[in-house]
C-alpha positions as CSV (number, residue, x, y, z in Angstrom):
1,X,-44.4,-25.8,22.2
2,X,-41.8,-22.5,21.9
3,X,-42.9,-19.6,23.0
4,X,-43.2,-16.7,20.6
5,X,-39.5,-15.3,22.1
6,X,-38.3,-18.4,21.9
7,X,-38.8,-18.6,18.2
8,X,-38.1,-15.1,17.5
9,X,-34.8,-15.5,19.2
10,X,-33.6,-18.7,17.0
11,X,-34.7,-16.7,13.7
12,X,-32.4,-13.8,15.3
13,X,-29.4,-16.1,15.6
14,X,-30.3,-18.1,12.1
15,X,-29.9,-15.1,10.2
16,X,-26.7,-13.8,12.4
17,X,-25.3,-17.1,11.4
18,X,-26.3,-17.0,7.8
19,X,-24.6,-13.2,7.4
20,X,-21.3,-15.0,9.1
21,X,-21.6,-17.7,7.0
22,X,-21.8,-15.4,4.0
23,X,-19.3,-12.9,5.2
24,X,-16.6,-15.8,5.2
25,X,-17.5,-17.1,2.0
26,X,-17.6,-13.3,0.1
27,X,-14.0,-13.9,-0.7
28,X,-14.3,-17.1,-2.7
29,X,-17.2,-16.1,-4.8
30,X,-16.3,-15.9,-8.4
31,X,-15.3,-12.3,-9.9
32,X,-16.0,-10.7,-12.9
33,X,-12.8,-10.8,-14.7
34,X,-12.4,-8.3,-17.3
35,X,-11.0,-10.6,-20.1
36,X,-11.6,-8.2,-23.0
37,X,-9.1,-5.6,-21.3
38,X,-6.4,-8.5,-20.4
39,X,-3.3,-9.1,-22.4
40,X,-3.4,-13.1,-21.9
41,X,0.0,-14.3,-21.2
42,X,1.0,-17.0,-24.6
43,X,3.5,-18.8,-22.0
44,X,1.2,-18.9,-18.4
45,X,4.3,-21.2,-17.3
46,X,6.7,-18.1,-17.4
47,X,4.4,-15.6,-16.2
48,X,3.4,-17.2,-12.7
49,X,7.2,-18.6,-12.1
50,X,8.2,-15.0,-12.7
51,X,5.7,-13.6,-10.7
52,X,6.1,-16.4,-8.2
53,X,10.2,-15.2,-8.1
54,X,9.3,-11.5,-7.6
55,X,6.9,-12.4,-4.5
56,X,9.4,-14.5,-3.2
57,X,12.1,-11.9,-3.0
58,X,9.6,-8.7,-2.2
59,X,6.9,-10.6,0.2
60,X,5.4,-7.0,1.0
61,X,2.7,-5.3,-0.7
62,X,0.3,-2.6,-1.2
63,X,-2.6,-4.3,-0.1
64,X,-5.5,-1.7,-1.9
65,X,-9.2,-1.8,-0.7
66,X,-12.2,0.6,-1.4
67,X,-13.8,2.4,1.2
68,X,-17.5,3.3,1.6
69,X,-17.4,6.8,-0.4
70,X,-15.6,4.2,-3.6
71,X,-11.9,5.3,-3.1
72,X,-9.0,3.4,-3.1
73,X,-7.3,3.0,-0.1
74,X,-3.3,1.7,0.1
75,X,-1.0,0.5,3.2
76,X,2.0,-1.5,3.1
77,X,1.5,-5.6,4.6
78,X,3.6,-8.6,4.7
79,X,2.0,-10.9,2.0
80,X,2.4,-14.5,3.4
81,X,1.9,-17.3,1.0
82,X,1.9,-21.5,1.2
83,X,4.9,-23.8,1.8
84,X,3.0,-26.1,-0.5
85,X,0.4,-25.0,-2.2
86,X,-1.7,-27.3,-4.5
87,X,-3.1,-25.8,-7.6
88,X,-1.9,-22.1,-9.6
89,X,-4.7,-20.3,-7.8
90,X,-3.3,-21.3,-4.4
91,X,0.4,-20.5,-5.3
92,X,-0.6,-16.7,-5.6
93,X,-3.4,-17.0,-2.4
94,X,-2.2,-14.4,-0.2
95,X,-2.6,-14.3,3.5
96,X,-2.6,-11.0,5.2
97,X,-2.5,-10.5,9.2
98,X,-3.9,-8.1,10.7
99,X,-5.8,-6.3,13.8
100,X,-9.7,-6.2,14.5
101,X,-9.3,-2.5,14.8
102,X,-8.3,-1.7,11.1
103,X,-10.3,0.4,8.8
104,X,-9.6,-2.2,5.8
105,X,-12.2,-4.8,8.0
106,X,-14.8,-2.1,7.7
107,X,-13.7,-1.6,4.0
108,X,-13.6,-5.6,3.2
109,X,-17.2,-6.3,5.0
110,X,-18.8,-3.8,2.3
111,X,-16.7,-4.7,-0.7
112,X,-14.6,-8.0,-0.7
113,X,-12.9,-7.0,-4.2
114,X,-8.6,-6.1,-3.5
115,X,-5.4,-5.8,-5.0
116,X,-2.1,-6.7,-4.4
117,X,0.6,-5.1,-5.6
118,X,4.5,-6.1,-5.5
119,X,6.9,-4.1,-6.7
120,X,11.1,-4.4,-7.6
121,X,12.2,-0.8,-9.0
122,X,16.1,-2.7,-9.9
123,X,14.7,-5.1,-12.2
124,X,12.1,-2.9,-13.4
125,X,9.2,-5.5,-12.5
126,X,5.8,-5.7,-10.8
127,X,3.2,-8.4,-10.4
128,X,-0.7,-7.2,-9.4
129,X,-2.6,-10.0,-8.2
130,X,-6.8,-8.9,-8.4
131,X,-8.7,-11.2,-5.9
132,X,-11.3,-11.2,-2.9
133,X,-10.8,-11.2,0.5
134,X,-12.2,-13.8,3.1
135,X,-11.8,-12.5,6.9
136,X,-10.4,-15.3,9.5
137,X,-10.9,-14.6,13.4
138,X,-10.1,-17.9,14.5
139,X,-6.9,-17.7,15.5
140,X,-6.4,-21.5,15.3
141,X,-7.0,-21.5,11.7
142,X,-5.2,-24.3,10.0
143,X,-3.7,-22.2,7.7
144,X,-2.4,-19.7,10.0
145,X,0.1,-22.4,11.9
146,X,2.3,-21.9,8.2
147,X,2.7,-18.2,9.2
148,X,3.1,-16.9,13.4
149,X,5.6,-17.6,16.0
150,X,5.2,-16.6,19.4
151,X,7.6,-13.6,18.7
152,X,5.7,-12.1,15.9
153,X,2.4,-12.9,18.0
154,X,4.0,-11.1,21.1
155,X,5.0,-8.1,18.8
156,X,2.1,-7.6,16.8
157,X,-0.9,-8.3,19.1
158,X,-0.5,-8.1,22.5
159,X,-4.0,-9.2,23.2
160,X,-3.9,-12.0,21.2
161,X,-6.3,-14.1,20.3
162,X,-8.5,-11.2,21.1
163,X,-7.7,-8.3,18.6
164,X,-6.2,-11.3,15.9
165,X,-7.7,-11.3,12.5
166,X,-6.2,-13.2,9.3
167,X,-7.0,-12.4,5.7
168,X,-7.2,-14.6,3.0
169,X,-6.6,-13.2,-0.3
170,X,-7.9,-15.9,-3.1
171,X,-6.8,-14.6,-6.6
172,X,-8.8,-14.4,-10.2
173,X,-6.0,-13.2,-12.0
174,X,-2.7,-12.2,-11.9
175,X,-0.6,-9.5,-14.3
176,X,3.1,-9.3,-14.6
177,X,5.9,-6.8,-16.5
178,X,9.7,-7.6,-16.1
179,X,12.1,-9.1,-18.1
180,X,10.9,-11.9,-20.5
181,X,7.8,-10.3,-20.2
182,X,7.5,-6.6,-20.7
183,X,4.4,-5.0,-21.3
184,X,2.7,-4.4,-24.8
185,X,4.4,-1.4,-26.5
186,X,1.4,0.1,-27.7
187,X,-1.3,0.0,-24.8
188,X,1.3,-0.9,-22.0
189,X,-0.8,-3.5,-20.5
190,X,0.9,-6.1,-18.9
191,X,0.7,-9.5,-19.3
192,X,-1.9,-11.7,-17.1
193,X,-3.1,-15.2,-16.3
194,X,-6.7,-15.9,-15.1
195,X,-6.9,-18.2,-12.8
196,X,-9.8,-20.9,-13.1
């Protein structure tokens, strides 16, 4: 028979799992997706293959969290995307590397919600991807062998695998303006695609 420690010590590390377990999964819950302030997108087709194009030729964004007093917070990242991804949703699934010491870990443990946002001033176009964030620290995530070298790994964490951390950025919807697709002239929204 356990001993009372015993027991108290396995409920300690069930619900240290379970807060793990629902950390990592934050990210892919659904999102409330403001449909009645989007300007659907009549040809999805153009709008992601655009959009796809843009993020192609600009991979960096301003990756935008929230921190804990509810304001926005911006820094520049390489967005890093799939060779060959699968469905719509994991053509715009962005993967962000990054450090354990960051403020935007702190800010993505307390509210999972981000935005991407790539921008290209000489063709007067932009493409905001609205998402959630999951945080990887296994540095021998499947997904991360697409992305690192040994350079880039040498470069950017000299501790590695110690101070390594890899987000996941699954999209709800994307919106795009550039040519083809410019924004509505009355309300200037630009055009979007929820992604199911």
């Amino acid at each position: 028979m356990r001993s009372r420690a015993a027991l108290a010590s396995t409920f300690v590390l069930l619900i240290a799992c379970s807060a793990e377990r629902d950390a990592q999964t934050r990210g892919t819950q659904p999102a409330t997706v403001p449909k009645a302030e989007l300007l659907l997108a009549s040809d999805t087709a153009l709008l992601l293959d655009s959009a796809d194009a843009l993020l192609a030729r600009h991979p960096s964004a301003g990756l935008v969290t929230v921190d804990a007093s509810g304001r926005p917070r911006i820094r520049s990242v390489g967005a890093f995307r799939l060779a060959r991804p699968a469905t719509p949703r994991d053509r715009f699934t962005v993967f962000v590397l990054t450090r354990r010491s960051t403020r935007k870990l702190e800010q993505l443990a307390q509210n999972p919600a981000v935005t991407l946002y790539f921008d290209e001033d000489d063709r007067t176009s932009y493409a905001s991807i609205m998402g959630r964030a999951t945080i990887h620290r296994d540095p021998i995530h499947p997904r991360l062998q697409e992305f690192l070298d040994s350079a880039t790994i040498r470069f950017f964490w000299p501790d590695y695998p110690r101070d390594f951390v890899m987000l996941e950025i699954t999209p709800d919807w994307i919106e795009f303006m550039g040519p083809g697709l410019w924004n509505d002239p009355d309300n200037w929204r630009p055009h979007a695609v929820i992604f199911p």
